[in-house]
Every structure is written in structure tokens, then in C-alpha cells.
Residue frames as qw, qx, qy, qz and C-alpha x, y, z in Angstrom:
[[0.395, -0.912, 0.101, -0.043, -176.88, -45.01, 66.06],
 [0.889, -0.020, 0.294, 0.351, -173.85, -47.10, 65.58],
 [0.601, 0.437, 0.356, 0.566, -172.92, -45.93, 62.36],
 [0.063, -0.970, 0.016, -0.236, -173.17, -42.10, 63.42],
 [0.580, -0.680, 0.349, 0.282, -170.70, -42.78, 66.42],
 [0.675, 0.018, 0.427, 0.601, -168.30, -44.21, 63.61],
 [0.261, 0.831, 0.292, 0.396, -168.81, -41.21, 61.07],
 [0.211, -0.976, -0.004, -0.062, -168.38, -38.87, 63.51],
 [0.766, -0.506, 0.221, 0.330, -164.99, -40.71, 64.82],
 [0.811, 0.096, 0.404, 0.413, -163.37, -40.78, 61.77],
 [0.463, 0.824, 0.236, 0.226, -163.25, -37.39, 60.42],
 [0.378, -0.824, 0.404, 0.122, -160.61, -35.80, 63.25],
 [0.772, -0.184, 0.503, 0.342, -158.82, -38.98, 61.28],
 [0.578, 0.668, 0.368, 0.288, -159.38, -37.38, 57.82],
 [0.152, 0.971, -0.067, 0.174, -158.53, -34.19, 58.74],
 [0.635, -0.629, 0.366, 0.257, -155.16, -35.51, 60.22],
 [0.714, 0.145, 0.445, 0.521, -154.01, -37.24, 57.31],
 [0.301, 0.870, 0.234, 0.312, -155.10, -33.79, 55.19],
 [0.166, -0.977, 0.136, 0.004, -153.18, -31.60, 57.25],
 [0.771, -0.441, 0.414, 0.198, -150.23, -34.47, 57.26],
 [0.694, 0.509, 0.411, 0.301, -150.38, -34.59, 53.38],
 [0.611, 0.703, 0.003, 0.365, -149.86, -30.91, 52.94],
 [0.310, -0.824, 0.432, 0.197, -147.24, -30.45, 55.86],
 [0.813, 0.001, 0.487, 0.320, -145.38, -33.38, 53.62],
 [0.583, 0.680, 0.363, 0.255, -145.78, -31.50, 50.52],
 [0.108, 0.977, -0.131, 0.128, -144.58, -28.30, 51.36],
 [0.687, -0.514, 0.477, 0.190, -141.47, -30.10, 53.10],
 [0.714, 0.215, 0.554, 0.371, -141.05, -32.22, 50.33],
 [0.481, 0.741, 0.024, 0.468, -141.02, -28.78, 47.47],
 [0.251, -0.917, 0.301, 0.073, -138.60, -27.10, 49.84],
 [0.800, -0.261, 0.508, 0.185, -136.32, -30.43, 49.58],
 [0.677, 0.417, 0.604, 0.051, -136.62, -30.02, 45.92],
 [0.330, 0.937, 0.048, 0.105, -136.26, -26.86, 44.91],
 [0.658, 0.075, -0.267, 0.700, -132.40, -25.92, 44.75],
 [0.374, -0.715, -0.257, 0.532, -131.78, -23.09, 47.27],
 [0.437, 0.846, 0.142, 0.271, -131.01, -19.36, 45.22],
 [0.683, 0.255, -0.070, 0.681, -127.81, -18.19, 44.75],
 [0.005, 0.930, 0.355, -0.098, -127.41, -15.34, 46.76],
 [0.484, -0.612, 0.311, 0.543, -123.74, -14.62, 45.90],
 [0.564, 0.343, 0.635, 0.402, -124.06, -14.68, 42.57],
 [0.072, 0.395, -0.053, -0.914, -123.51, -11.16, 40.73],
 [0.503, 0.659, 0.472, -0.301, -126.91, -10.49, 38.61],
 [0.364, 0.860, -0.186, -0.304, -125.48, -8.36, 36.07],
 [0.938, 0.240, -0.032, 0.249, -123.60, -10.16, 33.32],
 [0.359, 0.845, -0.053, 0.394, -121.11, -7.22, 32.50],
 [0.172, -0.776, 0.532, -0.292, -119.92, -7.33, 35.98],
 [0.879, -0.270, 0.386, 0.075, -119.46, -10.91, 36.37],
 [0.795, 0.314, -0.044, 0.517, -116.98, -10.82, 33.22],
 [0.153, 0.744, -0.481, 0.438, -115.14, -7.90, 34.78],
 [0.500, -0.594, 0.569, -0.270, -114.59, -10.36, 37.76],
 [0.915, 0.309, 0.205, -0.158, -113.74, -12.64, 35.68],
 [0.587, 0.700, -0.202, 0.354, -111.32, -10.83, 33.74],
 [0.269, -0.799, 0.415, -0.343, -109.84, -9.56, 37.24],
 [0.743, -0.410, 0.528, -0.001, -109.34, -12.93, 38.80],
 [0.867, 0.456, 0.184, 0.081, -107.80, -13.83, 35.54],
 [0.340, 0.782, -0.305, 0.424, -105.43, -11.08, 35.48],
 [0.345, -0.779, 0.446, -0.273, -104.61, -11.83, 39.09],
 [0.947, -0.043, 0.311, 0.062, -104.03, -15.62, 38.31],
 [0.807, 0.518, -0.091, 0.268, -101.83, -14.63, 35.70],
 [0.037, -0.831, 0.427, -0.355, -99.47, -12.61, 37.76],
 [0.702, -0.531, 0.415, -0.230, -99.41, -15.34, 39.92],
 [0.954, 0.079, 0.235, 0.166, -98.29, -17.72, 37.71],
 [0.510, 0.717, -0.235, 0.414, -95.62, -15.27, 36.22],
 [0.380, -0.654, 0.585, -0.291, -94.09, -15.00, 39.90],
 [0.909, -0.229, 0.348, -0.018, -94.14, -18.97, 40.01],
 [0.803, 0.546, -0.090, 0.222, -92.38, -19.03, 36.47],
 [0.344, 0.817, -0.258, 0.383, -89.84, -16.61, 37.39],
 [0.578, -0.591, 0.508, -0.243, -88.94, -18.11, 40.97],
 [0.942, 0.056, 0.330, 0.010, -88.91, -21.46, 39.10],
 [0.482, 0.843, -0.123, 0.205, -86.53, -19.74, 36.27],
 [0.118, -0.725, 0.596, -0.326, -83.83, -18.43, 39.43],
 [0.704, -0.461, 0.538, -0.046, -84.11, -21.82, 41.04],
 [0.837, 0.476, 0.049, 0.267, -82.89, -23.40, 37.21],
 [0.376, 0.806, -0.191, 0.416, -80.58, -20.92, 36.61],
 [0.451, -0.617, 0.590, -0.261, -79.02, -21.41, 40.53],
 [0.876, -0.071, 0.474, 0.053, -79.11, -25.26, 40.18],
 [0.611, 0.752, -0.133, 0.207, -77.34, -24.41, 36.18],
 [0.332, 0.821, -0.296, 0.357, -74.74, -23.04, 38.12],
 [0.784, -0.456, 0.385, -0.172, -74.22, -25.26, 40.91],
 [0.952, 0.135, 0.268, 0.054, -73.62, -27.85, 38.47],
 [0.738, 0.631, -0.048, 0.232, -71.24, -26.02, 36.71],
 [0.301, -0.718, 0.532, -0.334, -69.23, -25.24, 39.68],
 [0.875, -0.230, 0.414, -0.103, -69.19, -29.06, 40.67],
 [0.897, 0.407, 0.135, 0.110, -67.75, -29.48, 37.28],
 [0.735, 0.487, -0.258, 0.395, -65.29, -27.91, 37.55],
 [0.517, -0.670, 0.466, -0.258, -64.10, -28.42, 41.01],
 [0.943, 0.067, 0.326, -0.019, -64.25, -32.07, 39.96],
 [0.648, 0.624, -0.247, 0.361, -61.49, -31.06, 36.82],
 [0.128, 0.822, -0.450, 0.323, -59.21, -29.41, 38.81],
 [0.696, -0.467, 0.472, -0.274, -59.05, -32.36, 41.09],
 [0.947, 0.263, 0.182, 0.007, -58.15, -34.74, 38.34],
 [0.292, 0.936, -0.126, 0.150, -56.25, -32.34, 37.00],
 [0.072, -0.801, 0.551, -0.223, -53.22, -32.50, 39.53]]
């Protein structure tokens, strides 16, 4: 009689762990799996035309940076040669 009472007790324990195991698992392959891209364009063909686009807009940008970077040379060129020759004419007399 003993041994029934203990049988019986122990299976509410079995099924716990069973149900604990596969709430663990399924946790555990969510954790695991990486998460899917949903921004990601499917189609190759259009991911090189956005490709090519943000390429073409990077380049523009960098042809404004050149050419701002160009005027501030070419201004600082002509500073300098102004200084120089403020600086003569002061010697000068």
C-alpha cells in the first residue's frame, strides 16, 4: 500500500519536469535562432540598384567636401600671399 501512495505521488513530479523540459527547449531554440531580417530587400537586382544609388549619392557628397575643401585652399593660398606681401612693403620703406 505504501509503494502505491509513492507511485502515485511522483508522477504530477514527472509530468512537471516534462512540461519544464519542453517550455526550456522551445525558449532555448528561440534564443538561438537569429531573428529574420525583415528590412532586407529579397530581390537581388534591387538591392544593387540601392546600392548603386547610395553610391552615387556618397559620391556627390564627397565631391561637395572636395570642392569646399579646394575654396578653403585656394582662400588660405591667398591669404598667405597677401601677408607676403604686406610684410615686403613694410621692409621695403
Amino acid at each position: 500500500m505504501i509503494e502505491t501512495h509513492v507511485k502515485q505521488r511522483n508522477w504530477p513530479s514527472y509530468a512537471l519536469g516534462a512540461v519544464t523540459t519542453l517550455v526550456v527547449v522551445a525558449l532555448w531554440g528561440s534564443f538561438v535562432v537569429p531573428p529574420r531580417a525583415h528590412a532586407q530587400i529579397p530581390d537581388s537586382g534591387a538591392q544593387r540598384y540601392e546600392m548603386i544609388k547610395e553610391l552615387r549619392t556618397t559620391n556627390q557628397k564627397l565631391g561637395e567636401i572636395a570642392s569646399i575643401l579646394g575654396q578653403i585652399r585656394d582662400q588660405q593660398g591667398a591669404e598667405k600671399e597677401s601677408d607676403a606681401g604686406r610684410k615686403k612693403r613694410r621692409i621695403a620703406p
